[in-house]
N, C-alpha and C positions, 0 to 999 in steps of 0.2 A: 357342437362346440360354439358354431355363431350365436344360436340360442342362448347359451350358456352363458358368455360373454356380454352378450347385451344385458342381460340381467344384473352381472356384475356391476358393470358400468350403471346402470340404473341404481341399484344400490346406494355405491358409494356417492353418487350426486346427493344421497340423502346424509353424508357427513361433512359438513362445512368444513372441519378440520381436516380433513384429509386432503383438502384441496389448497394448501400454502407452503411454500417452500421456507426449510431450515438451513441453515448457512449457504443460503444460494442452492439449493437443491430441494427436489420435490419431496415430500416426507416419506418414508418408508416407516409406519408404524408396526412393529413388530412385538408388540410388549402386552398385547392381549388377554395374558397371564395375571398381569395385575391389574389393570383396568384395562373394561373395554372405550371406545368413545362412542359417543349418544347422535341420534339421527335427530333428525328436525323434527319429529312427530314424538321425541322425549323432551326438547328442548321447548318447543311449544307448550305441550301440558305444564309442565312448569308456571311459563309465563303466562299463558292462560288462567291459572288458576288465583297466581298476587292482584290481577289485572280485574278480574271477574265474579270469584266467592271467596274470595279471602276472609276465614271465618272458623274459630274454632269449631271443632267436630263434637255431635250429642249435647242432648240436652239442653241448646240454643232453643227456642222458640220463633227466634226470625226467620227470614227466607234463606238467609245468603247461610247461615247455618243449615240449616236442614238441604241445600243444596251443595255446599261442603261435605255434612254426612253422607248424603247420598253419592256422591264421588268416592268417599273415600271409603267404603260399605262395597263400593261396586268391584272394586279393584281387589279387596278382601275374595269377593268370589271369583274372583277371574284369575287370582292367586290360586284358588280351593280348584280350581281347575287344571290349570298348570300343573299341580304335582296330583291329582286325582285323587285329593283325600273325601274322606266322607262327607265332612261338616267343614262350615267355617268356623264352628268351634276352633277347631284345629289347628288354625291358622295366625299365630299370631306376631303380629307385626315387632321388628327387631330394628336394631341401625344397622345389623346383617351378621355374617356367620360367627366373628370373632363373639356380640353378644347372644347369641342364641346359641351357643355353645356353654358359653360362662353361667347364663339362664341355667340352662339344665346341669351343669354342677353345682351352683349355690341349687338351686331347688327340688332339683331327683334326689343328688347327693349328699344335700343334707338330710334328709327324710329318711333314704333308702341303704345307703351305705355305712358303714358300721366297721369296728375295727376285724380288722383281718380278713374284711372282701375283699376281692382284687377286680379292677380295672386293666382292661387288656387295649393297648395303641399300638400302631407300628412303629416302623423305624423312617418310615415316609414321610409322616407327620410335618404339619405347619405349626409354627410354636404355639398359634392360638389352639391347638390341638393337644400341646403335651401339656402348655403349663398349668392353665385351670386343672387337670388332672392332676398333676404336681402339687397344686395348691390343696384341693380335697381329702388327698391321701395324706397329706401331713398334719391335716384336721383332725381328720377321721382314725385318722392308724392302720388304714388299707395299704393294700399293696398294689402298685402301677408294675405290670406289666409289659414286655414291646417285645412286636411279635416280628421277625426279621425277616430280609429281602433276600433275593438271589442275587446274581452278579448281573443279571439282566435288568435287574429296577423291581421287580415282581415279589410281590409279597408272597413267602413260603410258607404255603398253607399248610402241609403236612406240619410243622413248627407250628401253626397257627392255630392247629386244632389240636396240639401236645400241650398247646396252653391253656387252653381252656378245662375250668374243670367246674365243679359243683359251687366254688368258693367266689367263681366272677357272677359279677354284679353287674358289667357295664361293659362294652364292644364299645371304645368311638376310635372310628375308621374314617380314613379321606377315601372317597367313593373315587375322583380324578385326584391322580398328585400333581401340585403344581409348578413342580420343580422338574419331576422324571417322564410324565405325562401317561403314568404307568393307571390302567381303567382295572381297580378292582373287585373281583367277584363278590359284588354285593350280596344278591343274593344269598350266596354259597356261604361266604360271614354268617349272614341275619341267621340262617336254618341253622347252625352250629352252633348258635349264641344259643337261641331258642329250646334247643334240645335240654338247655341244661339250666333254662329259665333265666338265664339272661339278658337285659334290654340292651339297641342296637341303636347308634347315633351316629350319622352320615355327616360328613361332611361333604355338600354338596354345591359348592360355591366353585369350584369347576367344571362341574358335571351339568350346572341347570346352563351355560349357553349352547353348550356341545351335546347335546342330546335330548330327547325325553324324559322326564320321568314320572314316575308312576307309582307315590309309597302304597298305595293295595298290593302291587305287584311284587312288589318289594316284599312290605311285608315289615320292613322298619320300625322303629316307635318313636325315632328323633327325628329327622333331618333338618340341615339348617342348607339356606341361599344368603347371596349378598347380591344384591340389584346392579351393583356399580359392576361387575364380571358380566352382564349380559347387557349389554347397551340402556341401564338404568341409571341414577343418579345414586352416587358416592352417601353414605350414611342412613341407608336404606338396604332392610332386606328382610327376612322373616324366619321364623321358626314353627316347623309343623310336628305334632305329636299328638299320639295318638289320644283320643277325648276323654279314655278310662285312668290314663297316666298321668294328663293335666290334672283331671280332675281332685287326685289326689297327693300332688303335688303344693310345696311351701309356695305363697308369691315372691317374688324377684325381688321387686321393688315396691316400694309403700306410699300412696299419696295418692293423687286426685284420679279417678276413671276407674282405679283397681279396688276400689269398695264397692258396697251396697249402701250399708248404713254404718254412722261411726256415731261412738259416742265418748266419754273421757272411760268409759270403764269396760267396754269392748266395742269392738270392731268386725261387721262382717265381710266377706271378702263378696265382689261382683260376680256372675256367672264368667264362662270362657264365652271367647277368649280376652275378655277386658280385663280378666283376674290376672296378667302377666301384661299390662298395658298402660303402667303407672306413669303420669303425667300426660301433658298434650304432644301428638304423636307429631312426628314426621308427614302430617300432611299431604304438601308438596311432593314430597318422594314417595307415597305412596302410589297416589295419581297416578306419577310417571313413571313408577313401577307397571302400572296399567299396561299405560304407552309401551313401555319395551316388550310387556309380553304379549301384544299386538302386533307389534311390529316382528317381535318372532314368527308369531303363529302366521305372518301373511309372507313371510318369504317361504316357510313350509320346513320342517324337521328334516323331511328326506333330501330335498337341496343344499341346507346347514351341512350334514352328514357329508354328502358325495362332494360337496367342493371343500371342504375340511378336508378330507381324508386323500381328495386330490395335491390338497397344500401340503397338507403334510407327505407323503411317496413323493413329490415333485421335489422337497424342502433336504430330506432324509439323499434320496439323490445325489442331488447336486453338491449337499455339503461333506459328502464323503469323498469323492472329487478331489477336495482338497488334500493334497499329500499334510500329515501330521496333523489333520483334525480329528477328535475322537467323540465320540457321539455320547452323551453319559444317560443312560436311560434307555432300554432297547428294547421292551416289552411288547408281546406278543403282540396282544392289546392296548393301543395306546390312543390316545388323543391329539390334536395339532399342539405339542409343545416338540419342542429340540433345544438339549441343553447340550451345551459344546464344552470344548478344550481345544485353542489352536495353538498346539503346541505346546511351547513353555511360557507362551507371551500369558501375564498375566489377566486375566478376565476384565480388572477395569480399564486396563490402558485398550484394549478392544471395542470394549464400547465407548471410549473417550476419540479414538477413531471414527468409528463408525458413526459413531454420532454427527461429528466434525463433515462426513457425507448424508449426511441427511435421515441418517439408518438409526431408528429408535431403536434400542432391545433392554432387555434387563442383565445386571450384573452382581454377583456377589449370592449368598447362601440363600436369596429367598425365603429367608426365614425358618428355613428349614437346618440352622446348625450341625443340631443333634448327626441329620441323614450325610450330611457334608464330611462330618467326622468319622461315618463306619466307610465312608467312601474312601477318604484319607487324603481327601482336597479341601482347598478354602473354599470353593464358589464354583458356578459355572457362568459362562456365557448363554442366555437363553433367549430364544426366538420363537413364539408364539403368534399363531394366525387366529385370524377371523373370518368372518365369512364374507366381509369388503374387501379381505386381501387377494393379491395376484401373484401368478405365478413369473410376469415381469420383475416385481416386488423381489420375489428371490434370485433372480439374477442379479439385482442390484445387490444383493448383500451377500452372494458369492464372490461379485466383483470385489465389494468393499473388500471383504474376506482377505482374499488375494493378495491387495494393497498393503492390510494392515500385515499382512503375513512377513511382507517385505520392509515393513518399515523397523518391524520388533523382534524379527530374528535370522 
């Protein structure tokens, strides 16, 4: 435990922000869900890099260029490692999951989908998850699909696999939900899709600070990250698919990096992964894309894991405790998120409290409507850890809890 703790402490000295008080109180960030906050060795690469080779990527001939490239090349494979794909083909750079998601509808599913496929999503879903699919199907003249939950938060697979039949074209699945913090069987998806020649797309912008992953393992043919969920910088993130898929796949977008040769009467497209790379990239956020998944790899996956999962049993705890809290999302499986209900007080006047002490959280559907609707509520209250957070941290926001319990009902 002293081990433990010192570590912590060690940690969070690495986030400037966490160390200032909000209305006269010391910050309790709990909102980790939608973004994480960045250590000094994110915030550095940054400023390192305007400071140093600030310089478009490829095809420069000067130094500060091909020093640029080579930064921004290195971080491509240190990506290709992070999710253990084969190639850096594979791997191509996004402003994060919302486009790397839309990528592979405008480009799988123009190409590949056809009238009266069907498209299978849950009821879990992040809107960047349903609407692009919404938008395809209404293109195309396919059918959207949604595969439903239990009363637990848990995607029901018996249902899941009654849907799937010869006519689906497409699985996109959230790997973590962001709202119910429900981990679903990835795997067990992908083999189901598979069986019946289905491609499989993760969404995985939850799932990459809270655990490993592994598309070999998987088995996948999409997954999409966003950097700003794992202690990287906001408008950065990437898209990995498999090299046989890209290959054969429409480009995204059109213009400078994603050619070979152009001329007024055709146009050839550049190898992977440049051919989904159209204009001058997010640089910067690359880099520090780097940075953060360094800074993963040097705290260690198996520490992430044990003090997450200690946040969350300690978090789960304490806030049932409270007489007329209800916990929305109860999955066997589940990740550090807790989405609440206390009471009948509504969800924003809570965090309009809790904020007033110092206690960040998020409020309202998260985006997630559609799932709010089969629920038969507006919103939750929701409180998401990181791996800086303490289990002090939660007492502070039991207390808050408490207070606001007394003020709104």
């Amino acid at each position: 435990m002293v081990l433990t703790t010192t570590k912590i402490e060690t940690i969070r000295k690495q986030f400037p922000i966490l160390n200032q008080e909000l209305n006269g109180k010391p910050l309790v960030y709990f909102d980790n869900a939608a973004t994480s906050q960045k250590p000094l060795s994110v915030i550095k690469a940054i400023e390192d890099y305007y400071k140093t080779i600030n310089s478009n990527v490829h095809r420069g001939v000067h130094q500060l260029s091909q020093l640029a490239t080579d930064a921004f090349e290195e971080s491509r494979e240190v990506c290709r490692e992070f999710v253990n794909a084969k190639s850096i083909k594979e791997i191509n750079f996004t402003k994060g999951t919302t486009e790397s998601i839309n990528l592979v509808a405008y480009s799988f599913g123009r190409k590949f989908v056809s009238k009266g496929d069907e498209i299978i999503i849950s009821e879990m879903e992040h809107h960047s998850n349903i609407v692009p699919w919404q938008i395809l199907c209404e293109e195309r003249e396919a059918v959207l699909k949604i595969a439903p939950i239990n009363s637990k938060g848990e995607l029901d697979m018996e249902a899941f696999e009654n849907l799937i039949s010869a006519k689906t074209k497409l699985v996109s699945i959230v790997f973590i939900s962001n709202s119910l913090g429900t981990i679903n069987p990835a795997k067990r998806i992908i083999e189901l899709a598979h069986n019946v020649g289905a491609k499989v797309m993760l969404d995985a912008a939850q799932a990459a600070p809270h655990q490993k992953l592994d598309v070999q393992d998987l088995d996948c043919d999409f997954l999409s990250l966003s950097a700003h969920k794992m202690f990287g910088p906001t408008g950065m993130g990437l898209l990995y698919g498999k090299e046989e898929i890209l290959e054969e796949m429409l480009p995204y977008q059109a213009g400078g990096e994603m050619i070979k040769e152009v001329s007024f009467e055709k146009t050839t497209y550049n190898e992977l992964p440049f051919k989904f790379e159209a204009g001058t990239p997010n640089i910067s956020g690359a880099i520090a894309l780097k940075a953060s998944i360094d800074f993963i790899n040097e705290i260690g996956w198996d520490f992430i894991e044990q003090q997450e999962k200690a946040l969350l049993d300690y978090g789960t705890e304490r806030l049932t405790e409270i007489e007329g809290l209800k916990i929305i999302g109860t999955a066997d499986n589940k990740a550090s998120v807790i989405s609440f209900l206390l009471g009948d007080a509504h969800p924003f006047d809570v965090g309009v409290l809790l904020d007033n002490m110092g206690i960040a959280i998020r409020t309202g559907h998260h985006c997630c409507q559609p799932l709010m609707n089969v629920l038969g509520i507006e919103g939750t209250c929701r409180a998401s850890f990181a791996v800086y957070n303490t289990k002090e941290e939660i007492d502070r926001l039991y207390e808050g809890l408490l207070r606001a319990q007394k003020m709104l009902m």
